[in-house]
C-alpha positions in Angstrom: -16.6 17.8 5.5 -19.5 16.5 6.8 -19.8 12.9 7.6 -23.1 11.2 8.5 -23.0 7.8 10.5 -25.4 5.8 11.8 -25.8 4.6 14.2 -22.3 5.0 15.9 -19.1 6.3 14.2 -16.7 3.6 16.1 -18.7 0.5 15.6 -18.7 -0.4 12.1 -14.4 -1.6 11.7 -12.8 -2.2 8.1 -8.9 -3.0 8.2 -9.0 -2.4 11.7 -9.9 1.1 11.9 -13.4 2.5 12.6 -15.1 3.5 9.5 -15.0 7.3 10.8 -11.4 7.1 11.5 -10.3 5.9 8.1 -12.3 8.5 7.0 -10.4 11.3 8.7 -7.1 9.8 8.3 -7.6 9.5 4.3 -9.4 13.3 4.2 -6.8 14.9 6.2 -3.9 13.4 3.8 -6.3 14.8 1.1 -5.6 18.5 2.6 -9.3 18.8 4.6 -8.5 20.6 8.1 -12.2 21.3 9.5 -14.6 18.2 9.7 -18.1 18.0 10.8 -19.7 14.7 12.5 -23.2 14.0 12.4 -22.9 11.7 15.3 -23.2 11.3 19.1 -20.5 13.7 21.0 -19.6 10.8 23.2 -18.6 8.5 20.5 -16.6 11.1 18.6 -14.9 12.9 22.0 -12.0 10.4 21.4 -11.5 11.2 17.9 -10.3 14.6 19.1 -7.3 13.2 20.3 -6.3 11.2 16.9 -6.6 14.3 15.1 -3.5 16.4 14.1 -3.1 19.9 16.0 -4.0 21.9 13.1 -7.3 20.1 12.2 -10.7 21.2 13.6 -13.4 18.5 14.9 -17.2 19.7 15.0 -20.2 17.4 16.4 -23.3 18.7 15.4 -26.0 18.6 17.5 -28.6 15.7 18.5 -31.2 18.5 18.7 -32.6 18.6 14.9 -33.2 22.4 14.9 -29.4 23.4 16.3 -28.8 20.8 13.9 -30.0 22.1 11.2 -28.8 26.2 12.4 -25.2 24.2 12.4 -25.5 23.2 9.0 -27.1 26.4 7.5 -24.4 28.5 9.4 -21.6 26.0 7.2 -23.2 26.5 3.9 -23.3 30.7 4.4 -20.0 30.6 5.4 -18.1 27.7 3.1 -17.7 27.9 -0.9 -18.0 24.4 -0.7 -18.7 20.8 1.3 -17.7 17.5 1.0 -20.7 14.9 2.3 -19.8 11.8 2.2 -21.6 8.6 4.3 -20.0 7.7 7.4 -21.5 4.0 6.7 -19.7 3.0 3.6 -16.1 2.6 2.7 -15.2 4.6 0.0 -11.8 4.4 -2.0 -9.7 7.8 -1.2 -9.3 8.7 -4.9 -12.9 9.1 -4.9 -12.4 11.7 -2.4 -9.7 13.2 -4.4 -12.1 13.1 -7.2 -14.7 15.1 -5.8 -12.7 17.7 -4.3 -10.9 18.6 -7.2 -14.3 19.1 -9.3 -15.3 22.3 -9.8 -18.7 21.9 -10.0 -21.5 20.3 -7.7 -20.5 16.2 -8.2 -21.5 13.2 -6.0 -20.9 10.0 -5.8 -24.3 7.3 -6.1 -24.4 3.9 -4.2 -23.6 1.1 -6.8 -27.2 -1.1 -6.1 -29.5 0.6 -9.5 -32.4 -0.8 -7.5 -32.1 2.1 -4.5 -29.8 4.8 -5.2 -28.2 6.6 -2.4 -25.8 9.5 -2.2 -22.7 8.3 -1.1 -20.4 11.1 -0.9 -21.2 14.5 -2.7 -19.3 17.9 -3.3 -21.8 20.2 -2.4 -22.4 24.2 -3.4 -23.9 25.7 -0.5 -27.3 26.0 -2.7 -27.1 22.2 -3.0 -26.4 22.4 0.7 -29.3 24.5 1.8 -31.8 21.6 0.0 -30.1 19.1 1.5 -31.0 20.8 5.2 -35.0 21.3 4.0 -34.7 17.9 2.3 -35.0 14.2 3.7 -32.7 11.5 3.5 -33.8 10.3 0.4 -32.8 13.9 -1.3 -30.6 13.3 -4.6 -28.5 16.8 -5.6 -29.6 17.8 -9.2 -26.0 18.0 -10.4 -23.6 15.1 -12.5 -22.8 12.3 -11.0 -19.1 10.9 -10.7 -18.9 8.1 -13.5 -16.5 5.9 -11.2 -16.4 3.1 -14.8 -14.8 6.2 -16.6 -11.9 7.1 -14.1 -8.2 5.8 -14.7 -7.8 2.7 -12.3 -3.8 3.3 -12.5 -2.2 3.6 -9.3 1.4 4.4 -9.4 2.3 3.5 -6.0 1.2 0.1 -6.2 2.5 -0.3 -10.0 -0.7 -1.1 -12.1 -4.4 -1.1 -12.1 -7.0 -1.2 -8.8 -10.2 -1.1 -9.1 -12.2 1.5 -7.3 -13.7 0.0 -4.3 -17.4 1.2 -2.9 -19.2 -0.8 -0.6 -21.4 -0.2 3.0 -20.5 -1.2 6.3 -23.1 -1.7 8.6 -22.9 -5.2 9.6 -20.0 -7.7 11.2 -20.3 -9.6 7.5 -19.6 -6.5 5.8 -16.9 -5.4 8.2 -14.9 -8.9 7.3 -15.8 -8.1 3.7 -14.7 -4.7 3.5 -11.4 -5.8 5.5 -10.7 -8.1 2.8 -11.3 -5.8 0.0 -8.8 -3.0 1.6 -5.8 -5.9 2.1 -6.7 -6.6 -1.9 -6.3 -3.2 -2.6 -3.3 -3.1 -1.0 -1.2 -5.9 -3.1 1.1 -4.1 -5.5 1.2 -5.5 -8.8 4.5 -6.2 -10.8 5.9 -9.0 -8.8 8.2 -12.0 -9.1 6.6 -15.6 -9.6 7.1 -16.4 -6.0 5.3 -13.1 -4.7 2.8 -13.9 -7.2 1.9 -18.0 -6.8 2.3 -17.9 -3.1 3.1 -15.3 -0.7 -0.5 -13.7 -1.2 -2.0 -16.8 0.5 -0.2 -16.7 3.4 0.4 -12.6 3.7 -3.5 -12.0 3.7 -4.3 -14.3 5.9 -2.1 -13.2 8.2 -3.1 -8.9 7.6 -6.5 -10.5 8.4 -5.6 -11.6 11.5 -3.2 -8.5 12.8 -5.8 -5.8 11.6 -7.3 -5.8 15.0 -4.7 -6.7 17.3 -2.1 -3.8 18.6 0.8 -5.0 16.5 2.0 -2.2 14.2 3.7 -2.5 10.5 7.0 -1.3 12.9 6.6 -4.4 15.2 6.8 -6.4 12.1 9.5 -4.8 10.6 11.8 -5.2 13.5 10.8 -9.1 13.9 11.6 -9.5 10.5 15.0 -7.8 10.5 16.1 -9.7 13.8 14.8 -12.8 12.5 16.8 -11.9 9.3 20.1 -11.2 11.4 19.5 -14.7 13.0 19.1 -16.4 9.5 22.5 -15.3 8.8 24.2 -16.8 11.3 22.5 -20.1 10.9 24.1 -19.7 7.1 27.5 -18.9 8.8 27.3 -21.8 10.9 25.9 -24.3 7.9 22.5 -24.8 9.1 21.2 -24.1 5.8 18.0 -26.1 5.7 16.3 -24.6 8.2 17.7 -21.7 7.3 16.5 -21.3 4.3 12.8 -22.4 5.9 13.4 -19.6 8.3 14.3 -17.0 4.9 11.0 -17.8 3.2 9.0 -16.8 6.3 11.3 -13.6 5.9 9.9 -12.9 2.6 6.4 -13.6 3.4 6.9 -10.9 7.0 8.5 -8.7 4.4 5.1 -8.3 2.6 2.9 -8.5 5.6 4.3 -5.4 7.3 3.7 -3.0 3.7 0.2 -4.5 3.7 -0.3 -4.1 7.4 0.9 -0.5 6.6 -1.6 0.8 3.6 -4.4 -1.2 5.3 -4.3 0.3 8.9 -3.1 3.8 7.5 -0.1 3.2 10.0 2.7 4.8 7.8 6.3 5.5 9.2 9.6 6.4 9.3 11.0 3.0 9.7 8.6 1.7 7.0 10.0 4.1 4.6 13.3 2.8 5.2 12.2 -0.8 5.3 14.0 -1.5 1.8 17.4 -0.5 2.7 16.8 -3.2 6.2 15.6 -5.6 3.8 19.2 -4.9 1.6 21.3 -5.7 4.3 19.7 -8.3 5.4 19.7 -9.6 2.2 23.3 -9.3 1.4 24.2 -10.4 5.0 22.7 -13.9 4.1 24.8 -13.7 1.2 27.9 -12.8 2.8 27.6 -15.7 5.2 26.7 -18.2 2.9 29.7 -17.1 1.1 32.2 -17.1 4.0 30.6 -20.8 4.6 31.3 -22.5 1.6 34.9 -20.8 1.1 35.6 -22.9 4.9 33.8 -25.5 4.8 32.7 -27.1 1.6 33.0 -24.7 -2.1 36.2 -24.9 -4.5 38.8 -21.8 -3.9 36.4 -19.7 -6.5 33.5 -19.4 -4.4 34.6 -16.9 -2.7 34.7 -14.6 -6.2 31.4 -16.2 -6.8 29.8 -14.8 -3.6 31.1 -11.8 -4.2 29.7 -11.5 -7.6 26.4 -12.4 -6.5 26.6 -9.6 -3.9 27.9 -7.1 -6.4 25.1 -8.0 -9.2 22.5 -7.6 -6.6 23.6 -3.8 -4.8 24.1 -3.0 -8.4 20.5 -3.9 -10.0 18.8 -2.3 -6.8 21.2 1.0 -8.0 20.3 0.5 -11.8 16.4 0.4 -10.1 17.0 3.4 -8.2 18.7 5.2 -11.5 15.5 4.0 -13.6 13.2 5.8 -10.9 15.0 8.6 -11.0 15.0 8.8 -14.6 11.9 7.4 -16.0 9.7 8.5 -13.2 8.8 4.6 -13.0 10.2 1.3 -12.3 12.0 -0.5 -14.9 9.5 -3.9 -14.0 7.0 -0.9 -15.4 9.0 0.4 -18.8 7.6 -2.4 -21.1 6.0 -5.5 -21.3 9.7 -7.8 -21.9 10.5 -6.0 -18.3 7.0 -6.9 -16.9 7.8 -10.1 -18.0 11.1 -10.4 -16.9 10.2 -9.9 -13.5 8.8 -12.4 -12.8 11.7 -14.4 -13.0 14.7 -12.3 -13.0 17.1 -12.4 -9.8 16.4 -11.2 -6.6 16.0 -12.3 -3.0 12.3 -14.1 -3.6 13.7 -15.9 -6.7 16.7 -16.7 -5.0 15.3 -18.6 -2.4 13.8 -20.8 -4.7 17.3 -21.4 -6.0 18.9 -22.4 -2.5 15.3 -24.6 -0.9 16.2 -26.9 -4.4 19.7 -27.0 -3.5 20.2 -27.0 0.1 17.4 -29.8 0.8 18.8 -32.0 -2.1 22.0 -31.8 -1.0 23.7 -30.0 -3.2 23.9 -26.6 -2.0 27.1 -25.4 -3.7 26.1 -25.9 -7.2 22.6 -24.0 -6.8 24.5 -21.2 -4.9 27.2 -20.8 -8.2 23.6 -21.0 -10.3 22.1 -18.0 -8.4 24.8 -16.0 -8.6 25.6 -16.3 -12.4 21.6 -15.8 -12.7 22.3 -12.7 -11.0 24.8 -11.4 -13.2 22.3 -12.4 -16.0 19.4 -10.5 -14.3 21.7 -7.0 -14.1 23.5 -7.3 -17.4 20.2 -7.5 -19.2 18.5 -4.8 -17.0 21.6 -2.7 -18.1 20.6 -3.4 -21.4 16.8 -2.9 -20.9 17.8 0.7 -18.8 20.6 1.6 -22.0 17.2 0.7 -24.7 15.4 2.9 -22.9 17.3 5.9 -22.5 17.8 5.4 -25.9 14.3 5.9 -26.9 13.4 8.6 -24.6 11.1 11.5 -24.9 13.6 14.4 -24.3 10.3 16.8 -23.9 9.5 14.7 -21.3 10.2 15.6 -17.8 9.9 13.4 -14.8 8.8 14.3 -11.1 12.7 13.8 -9.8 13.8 15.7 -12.1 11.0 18.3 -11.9 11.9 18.6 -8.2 15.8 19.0 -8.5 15.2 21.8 -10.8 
């Protein structure tokens, strides 16, 4: 891989990450091990250090001839190279794109009035032209129609749009920061996630890209904040608990978004969703054990519970759907797309108690939200039963692939 920046590799930022670093990151996921910079050595030296053990980190020389003996030397002894601009943010499934080509294929800047090569997979003919050529040099091989590529994205449950765009001022830098904490909003959401949490969540990425708090920080703030909220419930401060459980479920977005748009993946964060279950049910529990002493009729108690058991049990009947479909039953059709927007869980719960618990009557919302949680897993029982039902038998999914 080749990467040419200009003028320094560590000064244009998007998401919080120099443009250069983001690019290695996303490459090395990608499988590249052996990367060349066209950059100064003592902007680069540090990169050495962020790299994995088992990746290789060339600079290529200032000096335009050893430069160009660097680069002849790569294309004699590689079947192929991927060029791409050190200057521009490019979407990773572009990079995917072009490496899995098997042919010459680059990638053009999006402006028709100045076309640019972007990013490139290059033959090493292709690559010996580029060397004898200047910097206005197009390859004569397709170009990658980025319009005609599938904008599905499974991990984030629906369509993103391919995102290309250059870096090389601090307007651009905010802009392109923007664009990655876009592209990093899942999709198939709950009305709450959907009408209000993205307001405050981005805003908040935006500001905690460039400070040293990591996704992990968040993720413990949010689970001890969490732990707290439940005793408040225990004790019957429910008002400003349930303020305190809303800024819960807007920290429990800003940590995943934090995550995909610094590249900062973990351990914890892969376990964030069981945290976030026991949190979840621990507010349960202690609302529960507070109105069977203090305030609920004798029933309550089998209420609570039933809203505890509804909930453990649709997170299983998700987990089963995964498992089985390959996809998330919010993903199966358009009723469960629709469905989700409304259907019970911790967001849409909330909603439930801030009604009930600032109006005064906190004990009839609770009894609402936990028959609507019945209500939510009986008819994604239903919705999981339909769709086994109607299953393609030929078709296999990836858990099962892998068990097998």
């Amino acid at each position: 891989m080749i990467s040419q920046i200009s003028p320094s590799p560590l000064a244009d930022r998007a998401g919080g990450l120099p443009l250069i670093v983001r690019h290695l990151k996303e490459l090395y996921k990608l499988g590249v091990r052996t990367f060349y910079i066209d950059a100064s050595a003592n902007d680069t030296q540090s990169l050495r250090d962020d790299l994995p053990h088992d990746a290789t980190l060339h600079i290529l020389s200032g000096d335009s001839s050893k430069r160009a003996q660097q680069l002849r030397q790569l294309a004699e002894t590689s079947e192929a190279i991927l060029f791409l601009r050190g200057d521009w943010l490019i979407d990773p499934r572009l990079f995917a794109r072009l490496m899995d080509a098997a042919n010459p294929l680059w990638l053009p800047s999006p402006a028709p009035s100045k076309v640019i090569m972007i990013a490139a997979r290059l033959s090493p003919v292709l690559m010996q032209q580029w060397i004898q050529a200047d910097t206005a040099w197009l390859p004569d091989a397709p170009t990658l129609n980025v319009e005609a590529l599938d904008t599905y994205l499974p991990s984030h449950r629906g369509d993103k749009p391919f995102y290309l765009q250059a870096v090389t001022t601090p307007e651009e830098s905010v802009a392109a920061t923007q664009t990655l904490i876009q592209a990093s909003q899942k999709h198939t959401l709950d009305l709450p996630a959907q009408l209000l949490h993205p307001f405050f969540e981005n805003r908040l990425v935006f500001r905690l890209c460039n400070t040293p708090i990591t996704p992990n920080h968040v993720t413990l703030f949010t689970a001890f904040l969490g732990a707290g909220i439940a005793l408040l419930f225990l004790n019957g401060v429910l008002g400003w608990g349930i303020l305190l459980a809303y800024v819960v479920a807007i920290l429990d977005g800003v940590d995943g978004k934090l995550a995909r748009t610094k590249l900062q993946t973990s351990r914890l964060g892969e376990v964030e969703h069981v945290i976030d279950f026991f949190v979840e049910q621990s507010w349960y529990f202690c609302l529960t054990l507070y109105f069977v002493n203090h305030t609920g009729p004798p029933i309550i108690g089998w209420i609570g519970g039933m809203l505890m058991a509804s909930d453990l049990f649709d997170k299983l009947l998700y987990m089963w759907g995964h498992n089985t479909f390959g996809k998330q039953l919010d993903e199966l059709g358009p009723f469960e797309r629709r469905f989700r927007l409304i259907g019970g869980r911790r967001n849409v719960y909330l909603w439930f108690f801030m009604l009930g618990f600032w109006s005064g009557n906190p004990t009839p919302v609770f009894i609402a939200a936990s028959l609507w949680s019945l209500c939510t897993a009986l008819i994604h029982s239903a919705r999981f039963l339909h769709h086994l039902r109607h299953r393609d038998p030929r078709r296999v999914t990836l858990g099962q692939a892998s068990s097998s």
